[in-house]
C-alpha positions in Angstrom: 8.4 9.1 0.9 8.5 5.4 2.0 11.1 4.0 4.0 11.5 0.5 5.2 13.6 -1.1 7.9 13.7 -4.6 9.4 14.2 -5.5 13.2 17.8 -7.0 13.4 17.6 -7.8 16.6 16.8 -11.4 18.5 13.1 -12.2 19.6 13.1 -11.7 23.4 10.3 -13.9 23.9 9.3 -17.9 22.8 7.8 -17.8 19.5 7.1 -20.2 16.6 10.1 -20.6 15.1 11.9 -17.7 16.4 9.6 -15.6 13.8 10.1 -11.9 14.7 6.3 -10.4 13.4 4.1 -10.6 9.8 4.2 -14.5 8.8 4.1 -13.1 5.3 6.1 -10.6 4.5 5.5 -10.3 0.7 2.0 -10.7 1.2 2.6 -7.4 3.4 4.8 -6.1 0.6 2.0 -6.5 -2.1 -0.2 -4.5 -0.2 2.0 -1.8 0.8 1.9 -0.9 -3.4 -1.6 -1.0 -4.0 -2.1 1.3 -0.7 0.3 3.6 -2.4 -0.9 3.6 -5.4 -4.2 4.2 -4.0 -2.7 7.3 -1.9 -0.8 8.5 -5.1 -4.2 8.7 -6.7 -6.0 10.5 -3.8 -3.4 12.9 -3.7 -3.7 13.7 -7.4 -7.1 14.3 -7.2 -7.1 16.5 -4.3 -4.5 19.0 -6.3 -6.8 19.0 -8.9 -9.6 20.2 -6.6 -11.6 16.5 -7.1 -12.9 15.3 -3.5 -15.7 13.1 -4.5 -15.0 9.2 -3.1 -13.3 7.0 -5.8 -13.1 3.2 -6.9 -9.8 1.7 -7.5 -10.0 -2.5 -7.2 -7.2 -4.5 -7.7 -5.7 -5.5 -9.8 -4.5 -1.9 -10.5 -3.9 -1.9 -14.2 -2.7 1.6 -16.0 -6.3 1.9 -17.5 -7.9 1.2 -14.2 -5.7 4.0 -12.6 -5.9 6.5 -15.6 -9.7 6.3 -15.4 -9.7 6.8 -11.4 -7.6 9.9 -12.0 -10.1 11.0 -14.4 -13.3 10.4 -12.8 -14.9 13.8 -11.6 
């Protein structure tokens, strides 16, 4: 489950231009997937009883992902 808000209010204190936190957002955003896909993998391997260390390096293509989930 991943849920996302944003801050509505105004910025209390003097910033550069009024920015409220991350300069980047989709920078941020692009991570965010590739952590969860990470997780997603990690989990799938512990229900299959697989708790040996794993490489996954973007960029996460199917096959890349497929043969994580496979290793042993």
């Amino acid at each position: 489950h991943f849920e996302v808000s944003f801050w509505h209010e105004p910025n209390r204190e003097e910033t550069i231009f009024r920015s409220k936190a991350v300069g980047e957002p989709p920078l941020m955003l692009a991570i965010s997937v590739l952590e969860a896909l990470r997780d997603a993998v990690f989990r799938a391997r512990q229900q299959k009883g697989q708790s040996a260390a794993f490489c996954l390096d973007a960029p996460m293509t199917p096959e890349r992902i497929l043969a994580a989930l496979l290793a042993s």
